[in-house]
C-alpha positions as CSV (number, residue, x, y, z in Angstrom):
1,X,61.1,-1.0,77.0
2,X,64.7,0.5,76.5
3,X,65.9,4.0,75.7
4,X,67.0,4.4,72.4
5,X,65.1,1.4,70.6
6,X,62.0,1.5,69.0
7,X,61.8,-2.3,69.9
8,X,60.2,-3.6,73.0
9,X,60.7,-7.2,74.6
10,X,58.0,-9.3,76.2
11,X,57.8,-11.7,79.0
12,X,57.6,-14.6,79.2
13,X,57.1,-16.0,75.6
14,X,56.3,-19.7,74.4
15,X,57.8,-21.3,71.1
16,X,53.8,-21.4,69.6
17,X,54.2,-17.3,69.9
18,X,56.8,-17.0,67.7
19,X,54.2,-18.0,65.1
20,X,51.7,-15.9,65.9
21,X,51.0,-12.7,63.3
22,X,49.4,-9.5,64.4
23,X,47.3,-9.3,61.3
24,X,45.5,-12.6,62.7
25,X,43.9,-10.3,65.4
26,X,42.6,-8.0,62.7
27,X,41.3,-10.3,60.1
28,X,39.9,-13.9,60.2
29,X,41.6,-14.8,56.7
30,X,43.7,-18.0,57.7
31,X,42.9,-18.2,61.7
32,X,42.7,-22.3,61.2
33,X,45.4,-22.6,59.1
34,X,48.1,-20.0,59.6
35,X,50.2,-20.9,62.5
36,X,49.8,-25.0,61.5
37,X,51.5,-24.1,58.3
38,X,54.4,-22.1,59.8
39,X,55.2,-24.7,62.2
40,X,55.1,-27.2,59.3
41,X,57.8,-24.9,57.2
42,X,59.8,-24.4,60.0
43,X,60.2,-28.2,60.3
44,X,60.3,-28.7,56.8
45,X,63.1,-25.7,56.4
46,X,65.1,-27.8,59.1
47,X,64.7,-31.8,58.0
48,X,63.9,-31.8,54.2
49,X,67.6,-31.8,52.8
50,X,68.3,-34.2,55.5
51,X,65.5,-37.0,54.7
52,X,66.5,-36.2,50.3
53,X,70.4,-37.4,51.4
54,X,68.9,-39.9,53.6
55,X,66.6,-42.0,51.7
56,X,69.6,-41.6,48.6
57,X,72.0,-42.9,50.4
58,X,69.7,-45.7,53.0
59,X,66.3,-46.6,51.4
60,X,66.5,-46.5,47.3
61,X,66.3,-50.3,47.1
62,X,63.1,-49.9,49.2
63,X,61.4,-47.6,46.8
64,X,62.0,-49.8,44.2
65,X,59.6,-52.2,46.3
66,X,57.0,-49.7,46.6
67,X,53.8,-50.7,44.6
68,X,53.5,-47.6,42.8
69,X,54.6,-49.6,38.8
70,X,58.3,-50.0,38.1
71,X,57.8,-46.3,35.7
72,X,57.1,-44.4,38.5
73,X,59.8,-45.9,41.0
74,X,62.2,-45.6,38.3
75,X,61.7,-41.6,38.0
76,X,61.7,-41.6,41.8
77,X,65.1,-43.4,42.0
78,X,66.6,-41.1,39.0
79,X,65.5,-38.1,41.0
80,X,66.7,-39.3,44.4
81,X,70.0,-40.8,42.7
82,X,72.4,-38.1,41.8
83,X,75.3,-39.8,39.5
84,X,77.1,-36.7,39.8
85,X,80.2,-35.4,40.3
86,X,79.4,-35.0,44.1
87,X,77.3,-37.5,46.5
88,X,74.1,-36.1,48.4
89,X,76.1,-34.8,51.3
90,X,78.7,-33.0,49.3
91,X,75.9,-31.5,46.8
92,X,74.2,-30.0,49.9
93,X,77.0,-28.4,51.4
94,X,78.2,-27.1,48.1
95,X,74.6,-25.9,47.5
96,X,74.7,-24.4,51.1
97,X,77.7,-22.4,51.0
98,X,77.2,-21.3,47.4
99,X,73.6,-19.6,48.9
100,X,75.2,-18.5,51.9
101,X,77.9,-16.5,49.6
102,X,74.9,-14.9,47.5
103,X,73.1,-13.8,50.9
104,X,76.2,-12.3,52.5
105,X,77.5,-10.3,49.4
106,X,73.5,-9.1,49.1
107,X,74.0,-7.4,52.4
108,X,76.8,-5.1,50.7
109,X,75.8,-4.2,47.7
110,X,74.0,-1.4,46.6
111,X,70.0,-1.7,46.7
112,X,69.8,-0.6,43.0
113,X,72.0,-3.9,41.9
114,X,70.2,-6.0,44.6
115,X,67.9,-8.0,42.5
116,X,69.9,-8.1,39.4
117,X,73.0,-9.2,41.2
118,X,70.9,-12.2,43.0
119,X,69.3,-13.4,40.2
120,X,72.5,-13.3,38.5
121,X,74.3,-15.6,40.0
122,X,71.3,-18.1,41.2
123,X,70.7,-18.4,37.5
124,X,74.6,-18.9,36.6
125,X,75.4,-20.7,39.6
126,X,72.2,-22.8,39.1
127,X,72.2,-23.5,35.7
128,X,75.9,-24.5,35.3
129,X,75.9,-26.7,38.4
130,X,73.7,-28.8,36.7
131,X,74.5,-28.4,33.0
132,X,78.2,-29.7,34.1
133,X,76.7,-32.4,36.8
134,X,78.8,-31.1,39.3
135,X,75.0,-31.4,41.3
136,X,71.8,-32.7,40.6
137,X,68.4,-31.3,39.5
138,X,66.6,-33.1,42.2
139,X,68.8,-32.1,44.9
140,X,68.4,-28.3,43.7
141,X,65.2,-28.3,44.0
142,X,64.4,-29.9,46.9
143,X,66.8,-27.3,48.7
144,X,64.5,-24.4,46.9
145,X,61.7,-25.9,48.6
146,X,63.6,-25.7,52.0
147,X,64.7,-22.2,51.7
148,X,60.9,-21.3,50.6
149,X,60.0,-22.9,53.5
150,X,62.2,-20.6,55.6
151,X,60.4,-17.4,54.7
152,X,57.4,-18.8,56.4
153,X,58.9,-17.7,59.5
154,X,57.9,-14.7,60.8
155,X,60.6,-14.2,64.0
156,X,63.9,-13.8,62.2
157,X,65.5,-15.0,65.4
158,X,64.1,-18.7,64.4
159,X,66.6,-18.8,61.1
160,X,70.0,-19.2,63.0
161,X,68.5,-22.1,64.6
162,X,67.1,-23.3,61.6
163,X,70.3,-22.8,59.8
164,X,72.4,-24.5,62.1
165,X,70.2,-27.7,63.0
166,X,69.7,-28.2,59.3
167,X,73.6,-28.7,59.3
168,X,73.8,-31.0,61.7
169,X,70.6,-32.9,60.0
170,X,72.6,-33.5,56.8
171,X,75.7,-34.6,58.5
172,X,73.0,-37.1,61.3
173,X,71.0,-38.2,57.8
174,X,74.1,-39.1,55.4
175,X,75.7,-41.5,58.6
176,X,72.4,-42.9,60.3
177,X,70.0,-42.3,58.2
178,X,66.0,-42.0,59.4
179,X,66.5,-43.8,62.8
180,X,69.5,-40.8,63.6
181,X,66.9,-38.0,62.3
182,X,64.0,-39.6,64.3
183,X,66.4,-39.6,67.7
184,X,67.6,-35.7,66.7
185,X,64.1,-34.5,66.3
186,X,62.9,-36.6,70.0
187,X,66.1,-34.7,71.3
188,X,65.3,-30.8,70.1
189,X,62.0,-31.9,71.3
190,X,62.8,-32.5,74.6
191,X,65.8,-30.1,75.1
192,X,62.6,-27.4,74.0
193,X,60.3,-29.0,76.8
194,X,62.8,-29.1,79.6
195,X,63.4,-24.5,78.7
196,X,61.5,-22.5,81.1
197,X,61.4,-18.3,80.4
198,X,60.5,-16.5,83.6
199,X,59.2,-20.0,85.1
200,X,56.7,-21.0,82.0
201,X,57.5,-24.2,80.4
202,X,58.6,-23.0,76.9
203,X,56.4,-25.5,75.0
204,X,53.3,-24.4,77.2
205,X,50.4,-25.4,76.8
206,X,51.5,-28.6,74.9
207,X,53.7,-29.6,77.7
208,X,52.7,-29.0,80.2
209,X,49.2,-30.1,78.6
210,X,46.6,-27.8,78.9
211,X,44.2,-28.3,76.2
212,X,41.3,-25.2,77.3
213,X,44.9,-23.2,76.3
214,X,45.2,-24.0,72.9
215,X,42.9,-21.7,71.7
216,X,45.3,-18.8,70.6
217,X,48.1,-21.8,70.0
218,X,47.9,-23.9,66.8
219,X,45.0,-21.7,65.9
220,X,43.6,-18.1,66.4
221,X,40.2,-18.7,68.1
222,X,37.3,-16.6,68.3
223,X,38.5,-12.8,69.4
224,X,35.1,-12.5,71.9
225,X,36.3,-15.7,73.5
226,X,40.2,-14.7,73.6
227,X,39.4,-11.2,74.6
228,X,37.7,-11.8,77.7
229,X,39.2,-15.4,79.1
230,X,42.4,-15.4,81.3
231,X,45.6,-17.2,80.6
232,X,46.8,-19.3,83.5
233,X,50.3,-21.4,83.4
234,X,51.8,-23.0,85.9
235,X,54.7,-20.9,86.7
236,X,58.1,-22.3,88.4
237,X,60.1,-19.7,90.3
């Protein structure tokens, strides 16, 4: 606790706890299911741009392999293939920047003109983009989906990091493809694993694995059981 704050910081905290809600503990509405899907938009937030400009640019001629009938690998190639004015990486970092502009000038504007403002220029920005092919349908709306994704997160302090690794996804998919996403995601993963916070290993109790821990983890177990058992870590000074 500080003077002067109405906020209050706890230690030590795991990555899984940045998931958690505190209405879990008050309802059983979406104990299994919650956190699993959180975790899943977090990732998703991060690596679906990146695997859209990826298989554009690296695996088209494989879908058209795919036994799925030549109608439906044709509307998949049309909405992976842009034609457009700008290739997949330069559609995503227009689209990008163009939403990073509408967020910052909502922070200034008056909250009366919020909504109108917003919608305003998603639908000009939006609509025009496409009508004049300077970007494609598909690759609007599969960076909808990621920015959906994003409000899925419940620790606000998770969206810098998502913001800045799905950069550095689009620039690691448009060069190398699935093999360079593969080897980022192994790295984050490891970089998170080797992170202790007041000696607990950050991605406790996956690594180190502790299974009779994952109780209050991936899922909120039952509150008797949670209530009365003790957590125990192994903690590196």
């Amino acid at each position: 606790m500080a003077d002067n704050t109405p906020m209050a910081t706890i230690a030590p905290i795991v990555f899984w706890e940045l998931f958690q809600s505190k209405d879990e503990y008050y309802s059983s509405y979406g104990r299994l299911a919650n956190r699993i899907m959180r975790i899943t938009g977090f990732l998703l937030s991060m690596f679906i741009p990146a695997l859209y400009i990826a298989t554009q640019r690296f695996h088209l001629d494989e879908i058209k392999k795919l036994p799925i009938g030549d109608h439906k690998a044709k509307l998949i190639t049309e909405f992976l293939f842009t034609g457009e004015i700008l290739n997949g990486l330069l559609e995503m970092i227009f689209i990008l920047f163009v939403i990073r502009i509408i967020y910052d000038t909502s922070l200034h504007i008056y909250q009366s003109l919020y909504i109108m403002i917003v919608l305003l220029a998603i639908m000009i920005v939006g609509q025009y983009s496409v009508t004049t092919k300077l970007v494609s349908s598909g690759g609007l709306i599969v960076f909808a989906f990621s920015q959906l994704c994003t409000f899925l997160v419940l620790v606000k302090g998770l969206l810098p990091l998502a913001d800045t690794m799905k950069w550095l996804l689009i620039l690691v998919a448009w060069f190398f493809g699935y093999t360079g996403l593969a080897a980022v995601f192994v790295i984050f993963f490891i970089c998170g694993a080797s992170i202790r916070t007041f000696g607990i290993p950050y991605f406790t109790p996956l690594i180190s694995f502790r299974i009779h821990e994952w109780k209050d983890t991936f899922w909120r177990g039952k509150l008797k059981k949670l209530i009365n058992s003790e957590h125990t870590y192994p903690r590196k000074k």
